[in-house]
CHARMM-style PDB file with segment names, atoms N, HN, CA, C and O in Angstrom:
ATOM      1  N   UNK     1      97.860  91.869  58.668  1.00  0.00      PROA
ATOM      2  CA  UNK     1      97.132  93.101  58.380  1.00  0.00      PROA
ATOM      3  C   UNK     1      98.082  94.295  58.277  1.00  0.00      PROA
ATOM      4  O   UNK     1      97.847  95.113  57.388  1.00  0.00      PROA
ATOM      5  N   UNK     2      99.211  94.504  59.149  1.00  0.00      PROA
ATOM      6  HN  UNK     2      99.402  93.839  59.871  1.00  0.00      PROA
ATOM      7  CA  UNK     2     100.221  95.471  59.176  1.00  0.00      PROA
ATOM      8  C   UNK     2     100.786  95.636  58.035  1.00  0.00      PROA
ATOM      9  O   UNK     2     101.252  96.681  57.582  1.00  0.00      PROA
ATOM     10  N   UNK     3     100.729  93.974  57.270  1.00  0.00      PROA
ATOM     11  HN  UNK     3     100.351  93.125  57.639  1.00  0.00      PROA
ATOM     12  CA  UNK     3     101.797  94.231  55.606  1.00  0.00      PROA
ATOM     13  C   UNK     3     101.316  95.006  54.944  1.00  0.00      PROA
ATOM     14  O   UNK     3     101.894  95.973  54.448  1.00  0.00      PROA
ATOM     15  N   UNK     4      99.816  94.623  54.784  1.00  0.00      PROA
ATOM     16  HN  UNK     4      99.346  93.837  55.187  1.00  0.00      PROA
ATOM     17  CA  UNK     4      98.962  95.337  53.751  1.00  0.00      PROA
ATOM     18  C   UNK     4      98.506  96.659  53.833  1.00  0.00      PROA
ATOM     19  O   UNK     4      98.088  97.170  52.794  1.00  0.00      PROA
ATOM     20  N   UNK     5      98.506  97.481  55.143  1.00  0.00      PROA
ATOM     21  HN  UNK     5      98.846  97.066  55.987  1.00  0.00      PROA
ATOM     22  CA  UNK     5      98.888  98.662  55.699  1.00  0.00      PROA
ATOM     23  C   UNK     5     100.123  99.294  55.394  1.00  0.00      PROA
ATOM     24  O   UNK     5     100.152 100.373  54.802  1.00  0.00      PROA
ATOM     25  N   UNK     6     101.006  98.774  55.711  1.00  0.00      PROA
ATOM     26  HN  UNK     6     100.983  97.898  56.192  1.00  0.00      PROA
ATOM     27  CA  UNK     6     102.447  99.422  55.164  1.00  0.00      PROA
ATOM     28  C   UNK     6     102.451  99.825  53.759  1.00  0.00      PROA
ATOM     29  O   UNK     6     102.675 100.960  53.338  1.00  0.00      PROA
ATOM     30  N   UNK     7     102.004  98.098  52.634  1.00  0.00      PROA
ATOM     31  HN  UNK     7     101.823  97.176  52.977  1.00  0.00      PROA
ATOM     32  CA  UNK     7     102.230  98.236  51.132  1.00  0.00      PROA
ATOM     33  C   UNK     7     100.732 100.047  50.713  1.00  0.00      PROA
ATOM     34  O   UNK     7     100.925 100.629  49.646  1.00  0.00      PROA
ATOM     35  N   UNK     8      99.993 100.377  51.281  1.00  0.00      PROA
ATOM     36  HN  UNK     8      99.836  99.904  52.149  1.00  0.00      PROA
ATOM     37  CA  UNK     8      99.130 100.944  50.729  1.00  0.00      PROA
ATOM     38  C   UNK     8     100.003 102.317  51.243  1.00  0.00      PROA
ATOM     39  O   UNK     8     100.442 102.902  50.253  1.00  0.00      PROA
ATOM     40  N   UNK     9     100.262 102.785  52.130  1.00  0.00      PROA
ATOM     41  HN  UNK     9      99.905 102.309  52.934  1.00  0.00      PROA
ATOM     42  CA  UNK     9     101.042 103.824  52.781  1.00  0.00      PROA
ATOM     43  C   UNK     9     102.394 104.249  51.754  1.00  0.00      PROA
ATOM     44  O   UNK     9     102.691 105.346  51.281  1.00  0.00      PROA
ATOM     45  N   UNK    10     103.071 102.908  51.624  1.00  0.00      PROA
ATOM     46  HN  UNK    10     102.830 102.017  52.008  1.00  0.00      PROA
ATOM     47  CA  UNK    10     104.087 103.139  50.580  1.00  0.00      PROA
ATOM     48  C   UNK    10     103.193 103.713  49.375  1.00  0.00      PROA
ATOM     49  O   UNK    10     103.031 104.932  49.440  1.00  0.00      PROA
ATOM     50  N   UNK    11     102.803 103.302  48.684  1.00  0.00      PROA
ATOM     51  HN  UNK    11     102.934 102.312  48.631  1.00  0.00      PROA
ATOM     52  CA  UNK    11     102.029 103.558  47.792  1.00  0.00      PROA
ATOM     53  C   UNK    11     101.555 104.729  47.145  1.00  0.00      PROA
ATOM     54  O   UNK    11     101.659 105.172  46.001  1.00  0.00      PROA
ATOM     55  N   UNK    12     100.617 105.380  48.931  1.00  0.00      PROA
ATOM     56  HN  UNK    12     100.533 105.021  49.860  1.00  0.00      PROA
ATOM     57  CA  UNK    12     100.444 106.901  48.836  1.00  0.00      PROA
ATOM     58  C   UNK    12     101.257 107.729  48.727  1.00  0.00      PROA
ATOM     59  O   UNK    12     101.201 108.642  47.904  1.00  0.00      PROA
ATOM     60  N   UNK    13     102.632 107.453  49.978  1.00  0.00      PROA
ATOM     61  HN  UNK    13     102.677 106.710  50.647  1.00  0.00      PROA
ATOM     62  CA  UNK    13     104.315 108.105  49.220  1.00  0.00      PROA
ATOM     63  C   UNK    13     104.561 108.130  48.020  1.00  0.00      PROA
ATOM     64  O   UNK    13     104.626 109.147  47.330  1.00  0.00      PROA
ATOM     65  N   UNK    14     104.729 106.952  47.645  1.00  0.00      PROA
ATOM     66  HN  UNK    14     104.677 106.126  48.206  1.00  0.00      PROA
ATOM     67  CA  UNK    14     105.161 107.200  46.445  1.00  0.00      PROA
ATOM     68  C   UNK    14     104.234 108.110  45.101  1.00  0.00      PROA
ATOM     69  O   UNK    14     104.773 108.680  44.153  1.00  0.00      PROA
ATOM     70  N   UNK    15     102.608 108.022  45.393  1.00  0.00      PROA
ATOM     71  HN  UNK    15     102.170 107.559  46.164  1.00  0.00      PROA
ATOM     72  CA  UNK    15     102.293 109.318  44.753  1.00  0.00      PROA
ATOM     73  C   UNK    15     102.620 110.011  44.650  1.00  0.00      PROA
ATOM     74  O   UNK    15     103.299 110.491  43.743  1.00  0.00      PROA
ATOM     75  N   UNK    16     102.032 110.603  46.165  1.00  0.00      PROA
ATOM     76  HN  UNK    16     101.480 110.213  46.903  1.00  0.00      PROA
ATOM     77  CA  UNK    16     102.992 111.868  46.258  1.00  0.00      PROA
ATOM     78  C   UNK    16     104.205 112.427  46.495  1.00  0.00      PROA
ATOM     79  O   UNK    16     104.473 113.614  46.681  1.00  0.00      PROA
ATOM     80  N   UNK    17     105.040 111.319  46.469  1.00  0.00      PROA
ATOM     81  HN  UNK    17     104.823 110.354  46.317  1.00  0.00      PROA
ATOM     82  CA  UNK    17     106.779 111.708  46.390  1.00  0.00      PROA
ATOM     83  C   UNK    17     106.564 112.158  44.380  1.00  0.00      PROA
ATOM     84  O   UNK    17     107.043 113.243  44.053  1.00  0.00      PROA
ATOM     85  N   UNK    18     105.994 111.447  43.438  1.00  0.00      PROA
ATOM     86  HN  UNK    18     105.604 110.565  43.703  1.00  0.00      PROA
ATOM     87  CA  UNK    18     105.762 111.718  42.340  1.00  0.00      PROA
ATOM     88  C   UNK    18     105.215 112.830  41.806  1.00  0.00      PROA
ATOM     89  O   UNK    18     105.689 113.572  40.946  1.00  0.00      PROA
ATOM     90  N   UNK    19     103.963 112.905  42.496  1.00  0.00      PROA
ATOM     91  HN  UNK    19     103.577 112.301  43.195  1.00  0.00      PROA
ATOM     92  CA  UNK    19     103.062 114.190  41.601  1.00  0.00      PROA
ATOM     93  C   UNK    19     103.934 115.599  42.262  1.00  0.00      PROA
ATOM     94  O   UNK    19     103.814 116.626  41.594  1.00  0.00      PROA
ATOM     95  N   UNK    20     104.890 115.692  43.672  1.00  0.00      PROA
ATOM     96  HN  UNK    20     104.987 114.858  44.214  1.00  0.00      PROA
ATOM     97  CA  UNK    20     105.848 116.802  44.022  1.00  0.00      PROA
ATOM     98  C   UNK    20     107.110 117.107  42.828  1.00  0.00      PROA
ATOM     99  O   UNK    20     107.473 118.128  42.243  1.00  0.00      PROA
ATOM    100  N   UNK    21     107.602 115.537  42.800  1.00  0.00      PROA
ATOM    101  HN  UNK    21     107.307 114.707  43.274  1.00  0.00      PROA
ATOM    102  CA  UNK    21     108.741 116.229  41.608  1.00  0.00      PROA
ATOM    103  C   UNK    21     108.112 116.551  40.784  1.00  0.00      PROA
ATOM    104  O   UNK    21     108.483 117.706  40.579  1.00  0.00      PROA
ATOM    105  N   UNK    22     107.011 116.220  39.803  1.00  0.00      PROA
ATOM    106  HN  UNK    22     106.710 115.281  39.970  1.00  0.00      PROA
ATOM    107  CA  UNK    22     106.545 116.652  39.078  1.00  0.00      PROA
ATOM    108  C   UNK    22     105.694 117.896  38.700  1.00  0.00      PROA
ATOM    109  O   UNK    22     105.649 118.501  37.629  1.00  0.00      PROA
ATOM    110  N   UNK    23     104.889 118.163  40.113  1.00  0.00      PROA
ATOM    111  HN  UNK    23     104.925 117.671  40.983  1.00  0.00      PROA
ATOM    112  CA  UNK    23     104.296 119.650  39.680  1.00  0.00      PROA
ATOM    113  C   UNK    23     104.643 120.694  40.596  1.00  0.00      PROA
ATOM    114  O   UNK    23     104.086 121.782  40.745  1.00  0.00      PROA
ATOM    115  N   UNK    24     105.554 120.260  41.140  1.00  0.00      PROA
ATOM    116  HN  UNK    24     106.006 119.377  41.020  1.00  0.00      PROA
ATOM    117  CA  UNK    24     105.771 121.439  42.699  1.00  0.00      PROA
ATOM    118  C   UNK    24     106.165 122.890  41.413  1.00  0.00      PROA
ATOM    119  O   UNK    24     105.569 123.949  41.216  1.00  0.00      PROA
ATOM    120  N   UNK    25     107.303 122.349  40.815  1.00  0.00      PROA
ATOM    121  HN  UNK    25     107.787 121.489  40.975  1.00  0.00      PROA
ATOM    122  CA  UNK    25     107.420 123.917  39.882  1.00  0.00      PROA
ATOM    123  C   UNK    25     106.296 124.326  38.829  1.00  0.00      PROA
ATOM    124  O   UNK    25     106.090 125.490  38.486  1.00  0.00      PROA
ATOM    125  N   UNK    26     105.634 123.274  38.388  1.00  0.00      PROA
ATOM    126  HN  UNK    26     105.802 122.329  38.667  1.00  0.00      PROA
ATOM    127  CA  UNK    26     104.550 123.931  37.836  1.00  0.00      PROA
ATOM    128  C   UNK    26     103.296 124.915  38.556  1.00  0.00      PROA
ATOM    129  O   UNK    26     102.697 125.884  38.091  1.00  0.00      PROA
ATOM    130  N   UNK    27     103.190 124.283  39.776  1.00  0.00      PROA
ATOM    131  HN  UNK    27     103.677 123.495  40.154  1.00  0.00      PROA
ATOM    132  CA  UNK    27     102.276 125.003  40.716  1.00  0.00      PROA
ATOM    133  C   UNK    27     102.739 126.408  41.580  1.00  0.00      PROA
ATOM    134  O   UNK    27     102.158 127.342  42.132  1.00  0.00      PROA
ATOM    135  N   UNK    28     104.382 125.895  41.312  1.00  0.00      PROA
ATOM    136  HN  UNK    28     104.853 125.136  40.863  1.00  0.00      PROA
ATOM    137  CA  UNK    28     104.547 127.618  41.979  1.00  0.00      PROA
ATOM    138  C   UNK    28     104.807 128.770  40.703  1.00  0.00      PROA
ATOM    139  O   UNK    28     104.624 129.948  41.008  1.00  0.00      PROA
ATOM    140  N   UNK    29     105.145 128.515  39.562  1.00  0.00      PROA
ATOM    141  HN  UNK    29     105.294 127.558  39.314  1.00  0.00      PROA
ATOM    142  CA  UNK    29     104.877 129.173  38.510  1.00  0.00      PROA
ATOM    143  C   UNK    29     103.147 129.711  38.436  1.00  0.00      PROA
ATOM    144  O   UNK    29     102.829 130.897  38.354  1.00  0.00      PROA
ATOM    145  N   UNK    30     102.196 128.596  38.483  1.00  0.00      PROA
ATOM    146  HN  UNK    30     102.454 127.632  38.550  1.00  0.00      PROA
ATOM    147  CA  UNK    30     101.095 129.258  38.732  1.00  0.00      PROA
ATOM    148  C   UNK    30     100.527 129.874  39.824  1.00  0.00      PROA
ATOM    149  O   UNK    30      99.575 130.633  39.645  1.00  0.00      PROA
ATOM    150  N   UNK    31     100.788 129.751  40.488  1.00  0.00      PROA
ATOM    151  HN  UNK    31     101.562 129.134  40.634  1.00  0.00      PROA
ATOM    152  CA  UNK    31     100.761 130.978  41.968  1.00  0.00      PROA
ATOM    153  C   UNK    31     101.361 132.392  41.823  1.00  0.00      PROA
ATOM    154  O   UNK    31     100.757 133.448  42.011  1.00  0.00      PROA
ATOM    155  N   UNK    32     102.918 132.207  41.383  1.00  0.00      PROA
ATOM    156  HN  UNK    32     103.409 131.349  41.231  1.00  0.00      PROA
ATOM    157  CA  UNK    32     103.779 133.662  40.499  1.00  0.00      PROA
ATOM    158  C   UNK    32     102.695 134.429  39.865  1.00  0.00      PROA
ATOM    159  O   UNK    32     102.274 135.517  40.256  1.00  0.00      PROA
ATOM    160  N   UNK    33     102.156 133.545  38.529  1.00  0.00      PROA
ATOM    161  HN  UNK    33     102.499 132.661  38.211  1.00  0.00      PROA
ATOM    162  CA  UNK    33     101.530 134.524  37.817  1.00  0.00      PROA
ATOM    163  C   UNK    33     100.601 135.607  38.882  1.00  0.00      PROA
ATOM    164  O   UNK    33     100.454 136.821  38.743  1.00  0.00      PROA
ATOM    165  N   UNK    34      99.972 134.587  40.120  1.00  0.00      PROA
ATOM    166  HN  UNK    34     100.091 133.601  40.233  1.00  0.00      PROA
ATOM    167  CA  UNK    34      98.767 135.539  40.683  1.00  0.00      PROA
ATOM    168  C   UNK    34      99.674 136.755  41.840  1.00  0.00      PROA
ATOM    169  O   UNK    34      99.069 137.760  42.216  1.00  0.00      PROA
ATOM    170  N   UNK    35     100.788 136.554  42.191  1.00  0.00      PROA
ATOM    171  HN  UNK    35     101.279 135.738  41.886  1.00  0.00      PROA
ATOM    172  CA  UNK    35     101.305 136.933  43.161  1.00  0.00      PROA
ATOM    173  C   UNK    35     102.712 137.645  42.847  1.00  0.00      PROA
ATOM    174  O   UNK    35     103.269 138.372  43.670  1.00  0.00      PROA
ATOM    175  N   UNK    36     103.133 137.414  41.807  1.00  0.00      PROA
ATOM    176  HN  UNK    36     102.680 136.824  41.138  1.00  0.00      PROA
ATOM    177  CA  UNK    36     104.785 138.114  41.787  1.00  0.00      PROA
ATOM    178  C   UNK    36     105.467 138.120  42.475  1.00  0.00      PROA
ATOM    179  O   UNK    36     106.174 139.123  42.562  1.00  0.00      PROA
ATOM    180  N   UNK    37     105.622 137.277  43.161  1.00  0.00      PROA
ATOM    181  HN  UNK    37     105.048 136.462  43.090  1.00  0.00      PROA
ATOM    182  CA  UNK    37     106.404 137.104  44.728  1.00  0.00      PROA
ATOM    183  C   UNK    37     107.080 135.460  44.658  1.00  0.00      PROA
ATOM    184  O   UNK    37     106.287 134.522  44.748  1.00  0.00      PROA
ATOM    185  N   UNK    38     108.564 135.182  44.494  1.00  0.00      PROA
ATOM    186  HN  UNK    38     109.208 135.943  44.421  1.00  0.00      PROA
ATOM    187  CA  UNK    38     108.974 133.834  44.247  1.00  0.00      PROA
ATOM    188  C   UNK    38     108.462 133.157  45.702  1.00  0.00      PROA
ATOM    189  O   UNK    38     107.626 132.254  45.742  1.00  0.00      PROA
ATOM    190  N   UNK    39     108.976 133.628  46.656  1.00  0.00      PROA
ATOM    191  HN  UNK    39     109.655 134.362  46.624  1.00  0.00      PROA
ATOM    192  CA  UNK    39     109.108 133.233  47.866  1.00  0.00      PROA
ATOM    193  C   UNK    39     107.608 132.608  48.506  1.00  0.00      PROA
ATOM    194  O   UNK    39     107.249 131.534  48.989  1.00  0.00      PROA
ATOM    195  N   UNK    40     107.000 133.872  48.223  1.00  0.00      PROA
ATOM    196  HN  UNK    40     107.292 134.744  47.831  1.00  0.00      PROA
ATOM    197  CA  UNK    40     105.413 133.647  48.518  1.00  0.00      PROA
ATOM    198  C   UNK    40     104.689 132.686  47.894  1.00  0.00      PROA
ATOM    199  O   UNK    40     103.805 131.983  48.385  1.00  0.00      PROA
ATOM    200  N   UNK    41     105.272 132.695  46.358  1.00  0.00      PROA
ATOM    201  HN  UNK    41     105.989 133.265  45.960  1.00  0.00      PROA
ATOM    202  CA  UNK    41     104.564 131.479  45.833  1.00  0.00      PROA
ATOM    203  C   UNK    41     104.962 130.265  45.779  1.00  0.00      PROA
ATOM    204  O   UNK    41     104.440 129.419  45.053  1.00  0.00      PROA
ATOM    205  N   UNK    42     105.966 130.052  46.572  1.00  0.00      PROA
ATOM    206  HN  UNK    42     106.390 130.740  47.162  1.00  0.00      PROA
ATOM    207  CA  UNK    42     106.744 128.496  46.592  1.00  0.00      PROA
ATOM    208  C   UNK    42     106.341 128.474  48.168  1.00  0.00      PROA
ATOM    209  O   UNK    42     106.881 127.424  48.518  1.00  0.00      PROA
ATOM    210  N   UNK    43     105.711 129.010  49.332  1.00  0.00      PROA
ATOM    211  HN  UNK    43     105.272 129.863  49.047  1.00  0.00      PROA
ATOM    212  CA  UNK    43     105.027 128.642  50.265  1.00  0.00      PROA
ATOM    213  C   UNK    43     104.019 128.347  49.800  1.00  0.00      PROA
ATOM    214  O   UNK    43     103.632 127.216  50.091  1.00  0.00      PROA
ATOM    215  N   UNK    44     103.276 129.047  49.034  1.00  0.00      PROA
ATOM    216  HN  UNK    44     103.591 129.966  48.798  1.00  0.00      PROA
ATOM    217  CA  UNK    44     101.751 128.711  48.865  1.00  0.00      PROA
ATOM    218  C   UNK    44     101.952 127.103  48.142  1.00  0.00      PROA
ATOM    219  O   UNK    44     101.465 126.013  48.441  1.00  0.00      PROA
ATOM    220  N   UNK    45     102.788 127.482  47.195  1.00  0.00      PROA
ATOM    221  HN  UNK    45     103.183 128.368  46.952  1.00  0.00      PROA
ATOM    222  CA  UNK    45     102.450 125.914  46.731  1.00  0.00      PROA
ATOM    223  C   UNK    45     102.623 124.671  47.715  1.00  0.00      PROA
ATOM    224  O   UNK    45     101.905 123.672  47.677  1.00  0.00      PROA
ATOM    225  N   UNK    46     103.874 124.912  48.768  1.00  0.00      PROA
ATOM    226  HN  UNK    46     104.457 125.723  48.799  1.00  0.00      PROA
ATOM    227  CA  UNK    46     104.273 124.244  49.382  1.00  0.00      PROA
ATOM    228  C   UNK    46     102.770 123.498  50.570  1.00  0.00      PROA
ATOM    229  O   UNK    46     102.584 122.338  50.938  1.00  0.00      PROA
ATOM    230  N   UNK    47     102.029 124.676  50.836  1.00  0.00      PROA
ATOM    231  HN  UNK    47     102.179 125.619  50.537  1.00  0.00      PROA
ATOM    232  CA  UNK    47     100.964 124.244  51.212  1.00  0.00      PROA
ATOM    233  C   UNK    47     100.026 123.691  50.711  1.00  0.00      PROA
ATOM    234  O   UNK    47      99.189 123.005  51.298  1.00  0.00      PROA
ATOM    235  N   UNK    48     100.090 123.982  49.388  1.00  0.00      PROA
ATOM    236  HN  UNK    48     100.770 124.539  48.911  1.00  0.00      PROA
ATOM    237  CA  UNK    48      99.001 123.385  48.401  1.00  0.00      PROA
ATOM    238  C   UNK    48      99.601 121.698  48.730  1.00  0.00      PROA
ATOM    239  O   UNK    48      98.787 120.852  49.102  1.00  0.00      PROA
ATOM    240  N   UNK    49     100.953 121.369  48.563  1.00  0.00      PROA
ATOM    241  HN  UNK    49     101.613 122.055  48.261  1.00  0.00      PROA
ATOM    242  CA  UNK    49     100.922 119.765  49.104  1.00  0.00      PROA
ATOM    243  C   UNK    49     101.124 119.626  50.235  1.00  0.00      PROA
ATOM    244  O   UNK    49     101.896 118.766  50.657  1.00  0.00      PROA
ATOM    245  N   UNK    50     100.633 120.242  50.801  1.00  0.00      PROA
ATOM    246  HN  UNK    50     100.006 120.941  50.458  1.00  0.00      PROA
ATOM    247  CA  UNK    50     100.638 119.398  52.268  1.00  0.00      PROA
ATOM    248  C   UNK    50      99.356 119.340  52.623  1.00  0.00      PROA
ATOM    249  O   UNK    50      99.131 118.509  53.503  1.00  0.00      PROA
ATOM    250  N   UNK    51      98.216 120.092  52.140  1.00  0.00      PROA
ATOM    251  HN  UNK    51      98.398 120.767  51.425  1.00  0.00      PROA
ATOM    252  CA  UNK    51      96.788 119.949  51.924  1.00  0.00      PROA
ATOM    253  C   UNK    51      96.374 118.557  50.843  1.00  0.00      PROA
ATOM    254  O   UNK    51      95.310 117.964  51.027  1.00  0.00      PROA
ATOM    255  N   UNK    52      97.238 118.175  49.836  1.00  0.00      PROA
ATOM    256  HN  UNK    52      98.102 118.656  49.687  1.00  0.00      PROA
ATOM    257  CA  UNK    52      97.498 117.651  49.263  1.00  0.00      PROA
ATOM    258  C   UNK    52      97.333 115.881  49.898  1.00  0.00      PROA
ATOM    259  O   UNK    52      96.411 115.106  49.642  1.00  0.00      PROA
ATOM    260  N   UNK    53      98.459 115.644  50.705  1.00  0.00      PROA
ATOM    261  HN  UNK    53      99.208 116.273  50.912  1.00  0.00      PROA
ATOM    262  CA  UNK    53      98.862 115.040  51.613  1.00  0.00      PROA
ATOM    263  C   UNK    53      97.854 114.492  52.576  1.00  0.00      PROA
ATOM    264  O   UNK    53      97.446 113.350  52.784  1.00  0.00      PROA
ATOM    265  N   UNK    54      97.561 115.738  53.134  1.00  0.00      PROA
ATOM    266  HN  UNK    54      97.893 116.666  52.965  1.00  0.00      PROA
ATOM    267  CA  UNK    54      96.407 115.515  54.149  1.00  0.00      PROA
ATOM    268  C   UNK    54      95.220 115.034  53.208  1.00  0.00      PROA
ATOM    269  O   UNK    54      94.505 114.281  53.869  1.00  0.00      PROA
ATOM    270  N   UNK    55      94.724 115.191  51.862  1.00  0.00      PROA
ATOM    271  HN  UNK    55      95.305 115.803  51.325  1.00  0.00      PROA
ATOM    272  CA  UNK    55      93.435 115.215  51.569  1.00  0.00      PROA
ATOM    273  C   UNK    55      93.964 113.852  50.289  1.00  0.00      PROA
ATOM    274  O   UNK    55      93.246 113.735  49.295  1.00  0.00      PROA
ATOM    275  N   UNK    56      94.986 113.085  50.409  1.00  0.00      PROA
ATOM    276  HN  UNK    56      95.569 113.180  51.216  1.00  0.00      PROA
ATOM    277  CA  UNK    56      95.292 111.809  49.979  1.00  0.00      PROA
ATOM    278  C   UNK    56      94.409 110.969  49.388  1.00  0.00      PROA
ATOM    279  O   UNK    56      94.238 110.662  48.209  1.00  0.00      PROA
ATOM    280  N   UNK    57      93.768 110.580  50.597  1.00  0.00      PROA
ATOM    281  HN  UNK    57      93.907 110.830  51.556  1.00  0.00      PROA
ATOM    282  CA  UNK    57      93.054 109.439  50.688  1.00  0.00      PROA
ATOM    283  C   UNK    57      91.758 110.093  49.502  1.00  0.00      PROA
ATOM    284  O   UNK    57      91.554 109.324  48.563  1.00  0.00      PROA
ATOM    285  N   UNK    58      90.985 111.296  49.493  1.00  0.00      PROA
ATOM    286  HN  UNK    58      91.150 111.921  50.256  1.00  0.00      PROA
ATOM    287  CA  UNK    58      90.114 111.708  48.419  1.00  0.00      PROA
ATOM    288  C   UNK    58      90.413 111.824  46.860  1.00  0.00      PROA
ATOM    289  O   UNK    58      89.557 111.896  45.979  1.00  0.00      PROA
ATOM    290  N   UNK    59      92.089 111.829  46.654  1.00  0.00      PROA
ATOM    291  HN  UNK    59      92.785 111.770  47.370  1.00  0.00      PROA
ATOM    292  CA  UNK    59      92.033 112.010  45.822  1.00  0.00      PROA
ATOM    293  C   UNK    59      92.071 110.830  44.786  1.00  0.00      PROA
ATOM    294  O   UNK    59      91.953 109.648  45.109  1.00  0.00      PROA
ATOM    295  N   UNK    60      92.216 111.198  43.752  1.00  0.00      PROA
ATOM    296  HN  UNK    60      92.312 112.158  43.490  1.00  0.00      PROA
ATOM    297  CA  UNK    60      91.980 109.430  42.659  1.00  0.00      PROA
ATOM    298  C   UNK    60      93.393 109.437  41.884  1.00  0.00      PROA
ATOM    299  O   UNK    60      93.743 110.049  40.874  1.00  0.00      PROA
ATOM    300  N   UNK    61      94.285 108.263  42.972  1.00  0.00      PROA
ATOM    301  HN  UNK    61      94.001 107.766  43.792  1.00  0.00      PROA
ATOM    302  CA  UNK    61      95.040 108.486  42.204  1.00  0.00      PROA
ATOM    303  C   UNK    61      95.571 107.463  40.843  1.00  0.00      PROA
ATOM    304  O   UNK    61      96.578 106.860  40.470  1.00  0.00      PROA
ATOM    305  N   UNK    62      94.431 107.678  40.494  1.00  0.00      PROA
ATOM    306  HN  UNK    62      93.613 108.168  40.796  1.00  0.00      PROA
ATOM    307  CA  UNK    62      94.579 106.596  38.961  1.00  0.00      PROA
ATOM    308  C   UNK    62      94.681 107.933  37.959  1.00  0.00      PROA
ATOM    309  O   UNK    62      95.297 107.723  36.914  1.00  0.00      PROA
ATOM    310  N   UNK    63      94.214 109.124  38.128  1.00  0.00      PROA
ATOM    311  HN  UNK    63      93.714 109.295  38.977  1.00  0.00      PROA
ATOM    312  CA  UNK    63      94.421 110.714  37.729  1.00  0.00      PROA
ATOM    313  C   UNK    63      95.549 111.741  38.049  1.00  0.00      PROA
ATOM    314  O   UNK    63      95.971 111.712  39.205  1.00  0.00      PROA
ATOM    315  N   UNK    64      96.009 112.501  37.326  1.00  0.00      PROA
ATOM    316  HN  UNK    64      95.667 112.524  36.387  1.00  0.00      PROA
ATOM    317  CA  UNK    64      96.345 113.507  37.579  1.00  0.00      PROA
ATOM    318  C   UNK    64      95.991 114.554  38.606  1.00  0.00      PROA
ATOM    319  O   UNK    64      94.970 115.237  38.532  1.00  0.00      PROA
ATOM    320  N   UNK    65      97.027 114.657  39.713  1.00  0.00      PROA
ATOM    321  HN  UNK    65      97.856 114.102  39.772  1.00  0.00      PROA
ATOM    322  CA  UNK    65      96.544 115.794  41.090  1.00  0.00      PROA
ATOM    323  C   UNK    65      96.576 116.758  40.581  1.00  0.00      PROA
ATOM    324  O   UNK    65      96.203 117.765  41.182  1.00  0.00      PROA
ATOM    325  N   UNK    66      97.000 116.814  39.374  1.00  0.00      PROA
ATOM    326  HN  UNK    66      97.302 115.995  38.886  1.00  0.00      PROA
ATOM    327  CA  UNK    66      97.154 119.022  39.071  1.00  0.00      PROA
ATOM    328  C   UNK    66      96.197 119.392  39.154  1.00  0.00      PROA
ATOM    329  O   UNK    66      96.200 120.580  39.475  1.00  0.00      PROA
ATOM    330  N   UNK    67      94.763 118.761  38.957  1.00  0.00      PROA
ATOM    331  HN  UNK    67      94.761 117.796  38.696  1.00  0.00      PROA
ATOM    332  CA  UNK    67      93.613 120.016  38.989  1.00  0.00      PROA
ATOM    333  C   UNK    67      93.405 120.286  40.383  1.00  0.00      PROA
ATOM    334  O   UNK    67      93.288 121.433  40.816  1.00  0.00      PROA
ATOM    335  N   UNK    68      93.351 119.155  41.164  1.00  0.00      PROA
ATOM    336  HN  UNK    68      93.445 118.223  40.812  1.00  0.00      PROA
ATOM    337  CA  UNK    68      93.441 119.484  42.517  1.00  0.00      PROA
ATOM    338  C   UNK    68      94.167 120.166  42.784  1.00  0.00      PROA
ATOM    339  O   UNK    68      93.712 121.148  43.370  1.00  0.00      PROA
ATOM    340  N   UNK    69      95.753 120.151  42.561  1.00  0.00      PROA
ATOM    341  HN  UNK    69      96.123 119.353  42.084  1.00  0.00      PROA
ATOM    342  CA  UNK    69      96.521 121.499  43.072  1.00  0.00      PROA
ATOM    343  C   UNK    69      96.505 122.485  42.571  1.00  0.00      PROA
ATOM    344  O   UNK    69      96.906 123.416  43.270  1.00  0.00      PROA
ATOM    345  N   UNK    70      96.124 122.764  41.371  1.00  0.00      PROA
ATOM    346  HN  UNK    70      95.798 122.008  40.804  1.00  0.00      PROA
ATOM    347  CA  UNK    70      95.406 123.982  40.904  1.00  0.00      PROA
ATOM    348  C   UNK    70      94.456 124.785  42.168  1.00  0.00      PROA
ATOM    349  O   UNK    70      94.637 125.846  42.764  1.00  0.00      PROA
ATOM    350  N   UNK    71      93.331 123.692  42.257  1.00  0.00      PROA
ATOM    351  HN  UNK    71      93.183 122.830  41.773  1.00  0.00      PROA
ATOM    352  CA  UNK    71      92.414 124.708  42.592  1.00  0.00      PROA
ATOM    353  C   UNK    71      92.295 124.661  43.949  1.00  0.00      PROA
ATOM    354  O   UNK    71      91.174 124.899  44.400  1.00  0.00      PROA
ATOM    355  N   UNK    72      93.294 124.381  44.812  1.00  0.00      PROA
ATOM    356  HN  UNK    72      94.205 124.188  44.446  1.00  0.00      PROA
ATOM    357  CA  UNK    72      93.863 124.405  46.091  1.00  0.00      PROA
ATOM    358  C   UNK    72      94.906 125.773  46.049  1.00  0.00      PROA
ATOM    359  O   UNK    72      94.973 126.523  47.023  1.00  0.00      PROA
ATOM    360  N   UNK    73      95.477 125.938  45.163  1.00  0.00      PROA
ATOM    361  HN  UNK    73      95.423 125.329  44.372  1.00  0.00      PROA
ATOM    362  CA  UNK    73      96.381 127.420  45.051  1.00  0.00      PROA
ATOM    363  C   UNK    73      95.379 128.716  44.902  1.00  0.00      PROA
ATOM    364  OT1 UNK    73      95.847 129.851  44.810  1.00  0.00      PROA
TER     365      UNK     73
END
């Protein structure tokens, strides 16, 4: 039971080790636009995945997370 626990865990990493390289700069570019602040908006995004993270298991990942991290920013 532990294997098949581990292989699904990897799994979720590796999502989200994926959808981070991939939209972390897109999502703090869209935060910029609302905020003008680099700093501020590369926390916010930064929280946007770790809400992200935490809210894993809801999301579908046979899809794209950007709308979710969209509308988490």
């Amino acid at each position: 039971m532990e294997l098949g626990k581990n292989r699904v865990i990897d799994y979720k990493e590796a999502f989200f080790n994926e959808a981070f390289e991939l939209y972390f700069e897109r999502v703090t570019a869209y935060v910029y636009s609302f905020c003008r602040d680099r700093e501020m908006a590369k926390n916010i995004a930064q929280d946007c995945f770790v809400a992200f993270w935490e809210n894993i298991d809801k999301v579908e990942m046979s899809k794209t997370p950007l709308p979710y991290l969209f509308f988490v920013a």
